[in-house]
N, C-alpha and C positions, 0 to 999 in steps of 0.2 A: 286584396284591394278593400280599403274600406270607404263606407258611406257617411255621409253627414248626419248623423242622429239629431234627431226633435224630438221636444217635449211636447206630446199631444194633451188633448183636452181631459180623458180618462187617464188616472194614473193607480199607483198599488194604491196611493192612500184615497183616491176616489172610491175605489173600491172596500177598502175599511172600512169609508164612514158611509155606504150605501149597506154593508149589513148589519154596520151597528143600530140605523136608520131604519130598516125594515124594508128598503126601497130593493125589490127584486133586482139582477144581473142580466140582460141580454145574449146572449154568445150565438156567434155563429161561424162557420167555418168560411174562408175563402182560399184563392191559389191561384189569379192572376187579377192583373190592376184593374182591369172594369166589373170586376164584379165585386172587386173591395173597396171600387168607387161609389158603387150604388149601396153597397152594403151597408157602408160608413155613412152617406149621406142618407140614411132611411134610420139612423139615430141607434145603430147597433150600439153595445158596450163595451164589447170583447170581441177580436175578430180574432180569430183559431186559423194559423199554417198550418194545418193538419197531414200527420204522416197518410191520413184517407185520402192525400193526391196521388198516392198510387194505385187505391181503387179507380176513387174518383175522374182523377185525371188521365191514367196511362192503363188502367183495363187490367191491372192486378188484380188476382183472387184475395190477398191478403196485404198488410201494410210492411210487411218485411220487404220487398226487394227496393224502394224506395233509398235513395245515396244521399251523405252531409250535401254533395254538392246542387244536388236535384231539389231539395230544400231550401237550400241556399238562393237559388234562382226562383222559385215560388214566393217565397218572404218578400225578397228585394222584391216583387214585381207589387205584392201586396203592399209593402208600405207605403210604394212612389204614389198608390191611391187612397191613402187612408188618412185624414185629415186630424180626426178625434178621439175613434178607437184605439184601446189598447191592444195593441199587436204584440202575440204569443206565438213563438213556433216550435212546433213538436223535433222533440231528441230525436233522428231514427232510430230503427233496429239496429243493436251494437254497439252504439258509441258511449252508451252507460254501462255496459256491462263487463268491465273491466278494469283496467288500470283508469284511476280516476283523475290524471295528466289528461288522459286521451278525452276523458268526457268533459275537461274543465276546454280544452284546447278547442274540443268541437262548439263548446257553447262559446266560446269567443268569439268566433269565426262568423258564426250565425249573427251575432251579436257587432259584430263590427261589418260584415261582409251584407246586413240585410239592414240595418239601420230598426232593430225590432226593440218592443218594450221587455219582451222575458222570453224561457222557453220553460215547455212542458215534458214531466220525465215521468213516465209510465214506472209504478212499485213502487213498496212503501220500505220495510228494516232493511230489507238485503240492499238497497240502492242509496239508505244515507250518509253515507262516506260522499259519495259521488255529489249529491245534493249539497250536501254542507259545504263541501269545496267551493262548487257552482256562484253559492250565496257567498261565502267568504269574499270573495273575486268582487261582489258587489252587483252579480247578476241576478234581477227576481227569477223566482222556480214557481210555477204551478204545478202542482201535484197528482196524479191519476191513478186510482184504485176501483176496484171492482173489476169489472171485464177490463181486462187491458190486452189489444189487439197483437202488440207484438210478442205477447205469451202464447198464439193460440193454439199454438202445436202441443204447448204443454198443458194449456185449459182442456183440449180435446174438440172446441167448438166456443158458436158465441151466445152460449145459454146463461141465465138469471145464477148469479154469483150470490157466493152470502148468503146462501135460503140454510143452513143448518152452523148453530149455533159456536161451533172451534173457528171458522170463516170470519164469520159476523164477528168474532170477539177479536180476531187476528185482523181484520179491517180498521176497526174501532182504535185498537192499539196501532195501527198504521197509521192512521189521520190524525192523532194524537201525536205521534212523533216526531211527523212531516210539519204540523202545526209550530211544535216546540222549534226544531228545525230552522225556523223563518220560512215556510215557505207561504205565499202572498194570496193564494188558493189552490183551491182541487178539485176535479172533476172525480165526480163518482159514477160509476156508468152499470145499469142494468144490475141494477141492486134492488133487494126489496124497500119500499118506500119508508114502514114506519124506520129501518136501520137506518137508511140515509136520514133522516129524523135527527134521529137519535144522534148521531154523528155530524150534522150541523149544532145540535145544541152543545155537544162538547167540544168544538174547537172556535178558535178565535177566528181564523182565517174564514173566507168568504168559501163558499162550497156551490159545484157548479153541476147540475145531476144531466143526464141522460139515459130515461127509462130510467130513472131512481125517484119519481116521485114528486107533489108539488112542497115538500117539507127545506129544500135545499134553497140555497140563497140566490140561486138560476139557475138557467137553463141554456142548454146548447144542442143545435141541431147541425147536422149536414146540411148547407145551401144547398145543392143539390136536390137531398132530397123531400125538403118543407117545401120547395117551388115545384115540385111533383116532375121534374126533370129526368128523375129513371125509375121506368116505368118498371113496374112490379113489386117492387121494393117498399114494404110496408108493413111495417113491424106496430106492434101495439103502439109502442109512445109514441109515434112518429104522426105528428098532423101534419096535414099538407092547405099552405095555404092557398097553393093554386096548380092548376096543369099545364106547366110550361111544356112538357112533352106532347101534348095534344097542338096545344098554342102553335108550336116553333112548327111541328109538323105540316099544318094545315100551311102555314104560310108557304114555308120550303115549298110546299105542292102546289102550289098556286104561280109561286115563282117560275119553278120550271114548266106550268102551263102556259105560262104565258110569253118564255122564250122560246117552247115548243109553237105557238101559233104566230110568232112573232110580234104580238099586242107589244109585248117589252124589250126595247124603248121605243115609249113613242116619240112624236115629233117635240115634246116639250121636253125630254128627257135625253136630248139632244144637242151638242154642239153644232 
């Protein structure tokens, strides 16, 4: 089944001439429609279908068990609230790492089935067969190096990437490729800052960091966890701009105080 695609207000070439411009990038994650409603109406740039709805949303340790279809149903829900943002949804675990039919086939589907503006493919040399395809087709690619989540069995863990010199240079040449490539931007994640630097001044494309530094052309965080909504979860980069886990809690308890004493509802609260 496919949906009605729109051309919203951010697009690839808004994004060219915001870093040709100097003007920094927004990004934030969302994965279902009211929170991509407020997200979008609070003047985000880039909202991210992130394979982290399997953290996020379904209580996974990692981003691999997450399905095309479970994706598919996140996007669509995020577009139907997204007025302006540009709408990116993350490849899952496996549908790149193969025959590149299957990864061109997956990004259609996303692409016709969620009404979205591009998807994001985690890896840079080993995965541009697959990329190239993607863009042939006429679909934008956002790019992701550094930590990339659904390596992490083969990373060992989700420590600071790039810190020794064959990395940083095999990085370097990755975002240069992916650049050459077409692809429209790239998140670099949990990289040391001056690389990410250095790797925004040599590519064309717009670069988007996480825990990589304020040298990249934005930034992206977990909604979840900048509104301070899961509690303990606090890594260096990560500011929080508020405690919705404190917020939501106190309410919830109040709530149920007040259908335990019967206060709620009262008579005006009443048919």
């Amino acid at each position: 089944m496919s949906v009605e695609s729109k051309v919203r207000a951010v697009t690839t070439a808004t994004l060219a001439k915001m870093k040709h411009e100097g003007e920094k990038i927004a990004m934030l994650t969302a994965y279902d429609f009211t929170m991509a409603k407020i997200v979008d109406g609070a003047g985000i740039d880039i909202i991210l279908v992130g394979d982290s709805a399997a953290n996020v949303m379904a209580g996974h340790t990692t981003t691999l068990p997450i399905t095309l279809d479970q994706m598919i149903y996140h996007a669509a829900s995020v577009v139907r609230g997204t007025e302006r943002a540009f709408v990116v949804v993350d490849m899952p675990f496996g549908t790149c790492s193969g025959d590149e039919r299957v990864a061109l086939e997956a990004a259609i589907r996303i692409m016709k089935e969620t009404g979205a503006d591009g998807v994001k493919i985690e890896g840079g040399e080993e995965l541009l067969p697959c990329i190239k395809k993607i863009i042939a087709a006429g679909i934008p690619v956002m790019g992701h190096l550094g930590l990339t989540p659904q390596s992490i069995h083969q990373l060992g863990g989700y420590g600071l990437r790039a810190k020794e010199e064959a990395e940083a240079e095999k990085l370097l040449r990755d975002a240069q490729l992916l650049d050459e490539a077409g692809c429209f931007a790239m998140v670099m994640e949990k990289i040391p800052a001056a690389l990410a630097e250095r790797v925004t001044r040599s590519v064309s494309m717009p670069t988007i960091g996480i825990g990589a530094g304020a040298g990249c052309d934005g930034q992206v965080l977990v909604v979840h966890d900048m509104l301070g909504m899961n509690k303990g979860f606090k890594p260096k980069f990560l500011r929080q701009y508020a405690d919705l886990h404190a917020v939501m809690t106190d309410a919830i308890g109040r709530y149920v105080g007040d259908v335990k004493s019967g206060d709620f509802p009262n008579e005006q609260e009443q048919y």
